[in-house]
C-alpha atoms as one frame of an Amber mdcrd trajectory, in Angstrom:
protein
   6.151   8.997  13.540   9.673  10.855  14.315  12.975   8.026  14.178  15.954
   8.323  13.571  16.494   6.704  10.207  19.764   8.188   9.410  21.605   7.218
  12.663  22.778  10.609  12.626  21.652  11.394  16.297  18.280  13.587  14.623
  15.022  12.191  14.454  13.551  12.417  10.823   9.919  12.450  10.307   8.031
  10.267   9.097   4.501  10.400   7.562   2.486   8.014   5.539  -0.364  10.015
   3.635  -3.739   9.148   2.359  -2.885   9.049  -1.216  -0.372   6.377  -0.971
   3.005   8.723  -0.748   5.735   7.412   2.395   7.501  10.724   2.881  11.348
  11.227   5.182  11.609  14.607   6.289  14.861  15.755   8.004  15.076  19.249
   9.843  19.067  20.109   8.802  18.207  24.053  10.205  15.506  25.728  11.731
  13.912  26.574   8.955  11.267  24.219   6.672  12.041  20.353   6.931  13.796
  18.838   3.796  11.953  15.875   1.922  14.835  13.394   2.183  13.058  10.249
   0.498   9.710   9.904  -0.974   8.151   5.942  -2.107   4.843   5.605  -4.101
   2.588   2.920  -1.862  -1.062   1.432  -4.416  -3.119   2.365  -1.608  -3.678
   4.643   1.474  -1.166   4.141   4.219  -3.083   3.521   7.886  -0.268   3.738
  10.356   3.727   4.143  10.043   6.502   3.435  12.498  10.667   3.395  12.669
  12.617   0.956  14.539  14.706  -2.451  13.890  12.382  -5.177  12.697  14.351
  -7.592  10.466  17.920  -7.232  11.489  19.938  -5.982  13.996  21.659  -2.872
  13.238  19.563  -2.050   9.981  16.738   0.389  10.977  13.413   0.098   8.975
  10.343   1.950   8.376   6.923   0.007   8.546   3.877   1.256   6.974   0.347
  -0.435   7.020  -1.926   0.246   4.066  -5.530   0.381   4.226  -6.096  -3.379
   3.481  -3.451  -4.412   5.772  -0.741  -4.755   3.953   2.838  -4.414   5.471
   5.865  -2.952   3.447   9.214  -2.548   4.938  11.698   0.134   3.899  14.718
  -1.086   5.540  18.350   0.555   5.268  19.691  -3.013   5.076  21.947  -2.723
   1.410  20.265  -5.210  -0.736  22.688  -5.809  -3.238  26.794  -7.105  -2.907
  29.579  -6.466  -5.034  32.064  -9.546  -5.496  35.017  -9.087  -7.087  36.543
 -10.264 -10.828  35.219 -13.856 -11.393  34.321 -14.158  -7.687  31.368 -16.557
  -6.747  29.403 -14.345  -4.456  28.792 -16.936  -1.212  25.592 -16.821   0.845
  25.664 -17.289   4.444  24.099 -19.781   6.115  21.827 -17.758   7.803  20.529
 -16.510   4.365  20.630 -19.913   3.375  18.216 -21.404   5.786  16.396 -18.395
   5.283  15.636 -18.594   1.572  14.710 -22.232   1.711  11.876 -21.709   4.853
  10.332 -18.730   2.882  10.117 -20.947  -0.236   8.669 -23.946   1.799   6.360
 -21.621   3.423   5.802 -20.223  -0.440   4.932 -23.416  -1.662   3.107 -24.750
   1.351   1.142 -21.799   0.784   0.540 -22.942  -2.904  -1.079 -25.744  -2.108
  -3.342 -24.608   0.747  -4.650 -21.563  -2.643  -5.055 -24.699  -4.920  -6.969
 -27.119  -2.411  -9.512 -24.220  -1.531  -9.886 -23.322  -5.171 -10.701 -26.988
  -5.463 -13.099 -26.762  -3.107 -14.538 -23.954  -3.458 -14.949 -24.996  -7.472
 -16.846 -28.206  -6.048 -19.170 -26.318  -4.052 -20.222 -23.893  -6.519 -21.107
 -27.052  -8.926 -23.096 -28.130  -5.854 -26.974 -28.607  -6.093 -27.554 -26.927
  -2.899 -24.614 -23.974  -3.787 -26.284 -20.698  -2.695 -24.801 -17.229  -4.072
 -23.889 -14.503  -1.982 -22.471 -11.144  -2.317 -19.663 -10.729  -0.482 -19.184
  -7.822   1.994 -16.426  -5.413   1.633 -15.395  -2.386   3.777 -15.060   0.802
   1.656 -12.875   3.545   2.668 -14.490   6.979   1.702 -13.381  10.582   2.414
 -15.083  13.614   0.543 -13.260  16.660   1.736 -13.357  20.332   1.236 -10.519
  21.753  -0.883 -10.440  25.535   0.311  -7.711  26.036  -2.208  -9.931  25.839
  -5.494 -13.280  25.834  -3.279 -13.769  21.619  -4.521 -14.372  18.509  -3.308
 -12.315  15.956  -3.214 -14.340  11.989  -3.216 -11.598   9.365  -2.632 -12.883
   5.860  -2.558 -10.793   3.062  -1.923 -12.022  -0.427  -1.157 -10.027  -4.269
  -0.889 -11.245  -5.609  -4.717 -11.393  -3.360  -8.568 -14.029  -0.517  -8.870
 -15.519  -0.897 -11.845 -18.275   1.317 -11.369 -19.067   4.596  -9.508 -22.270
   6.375  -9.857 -22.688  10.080  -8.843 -26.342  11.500  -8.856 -26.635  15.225
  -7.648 -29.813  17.694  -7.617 -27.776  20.115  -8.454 -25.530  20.639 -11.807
 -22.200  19.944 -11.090 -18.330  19.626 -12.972 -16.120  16.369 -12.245 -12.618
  17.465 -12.282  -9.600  15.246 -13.464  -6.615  14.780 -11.273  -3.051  13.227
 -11.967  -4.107   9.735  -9.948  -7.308   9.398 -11.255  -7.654   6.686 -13.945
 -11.549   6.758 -14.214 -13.119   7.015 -17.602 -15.981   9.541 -16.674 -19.216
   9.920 -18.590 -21.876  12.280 -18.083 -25.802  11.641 -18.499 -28.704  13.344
 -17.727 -30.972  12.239 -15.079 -34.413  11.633 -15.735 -36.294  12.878 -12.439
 -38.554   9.658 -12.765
């Protein structure tokens, strides 16, 4: 997306990658664009936007990650000075905010706890049947021309504890600075 994040009349761009990275570029000159900010997202980012969300006058970006997840950069200062021995006073708009998002926190509590409970009482259940539960996996396996490699990125909404590669053909598994795999190697017996 292209906003104006700095209020500064330009629009910076904005680009959310599939590795996780939430880049701000500015174009000062006509030359390259200059990285002005850089945050670390866990997983892929989907889709990324500029505009006021939260507050009027404080300009945000939004990203959506892969499973759906919504952060907020927001150029709303986050932290207030008070002076000396000065009790620093809340409004009573953040007031009445704070308390409904802890309500709605513990509300939320109790809704996790009942349907543990019942999902606990099912499972002891006679007539419980077990199923595997479906889960939509991201994959991309892409050419690197750079190095002449591929690159397999998997990303899917629970841990990966396993990942098994079988090839015909001999091949090397490269490491890379996000990977935090363990890899083995075996031989495959053909039957």
């Amino acid at each position: 997306d292209s906003f104006d994040i700095l209020g500064d009349g330009v629009k910076e761009l904005l680009i959310g990658r599939d590795d996780g990275m939430l880049e701000v570029y500015n174009f000062e000159s006509a030359d390259d664009p200059v990285l002005l900010y850089d945050h670390a997202l866990s997983e892929s980012i989907a889709s990324i936007q500029g505009g006021c969300v939260g507050k009027d006058g404080y300009d945000e970006i939004l990203a959506c990650t892969y499973s759906g997840w919504l952060t907020g950069l927001t150029t709303e200062p986050v932290h207030r000075e008070g002076g000396s021995g000065e009790e620093l006073k809340l409004s009573q708009e953040m007031q009445s905010k704070i308390s409904s998002l802890r309500s709605e926190v513990e509300s939320l509590q109790i809704k996790v706890h009942q349907e543990r409970e019942k999902y606990q009482q099912s499972s002891q259940s006679s007539t419980a049947v077990s199923s595997v539960p479906a889960f939509s996996v991201n994959d991309k396996f892409t050419l690197n021309k750079d190095d002449a490699s591929y690159s397999l990125i998997l990303e899917v909404q629970t841990a990966i504890d396993n990942v098994l590669v079988q090839s015909d053909v001999p091949i090397d598994l490269l490491d890379v600075d996000k990977n935090s795999a363990v890899v083995s190697f075996s031989s495959c017996d053909s039957e």
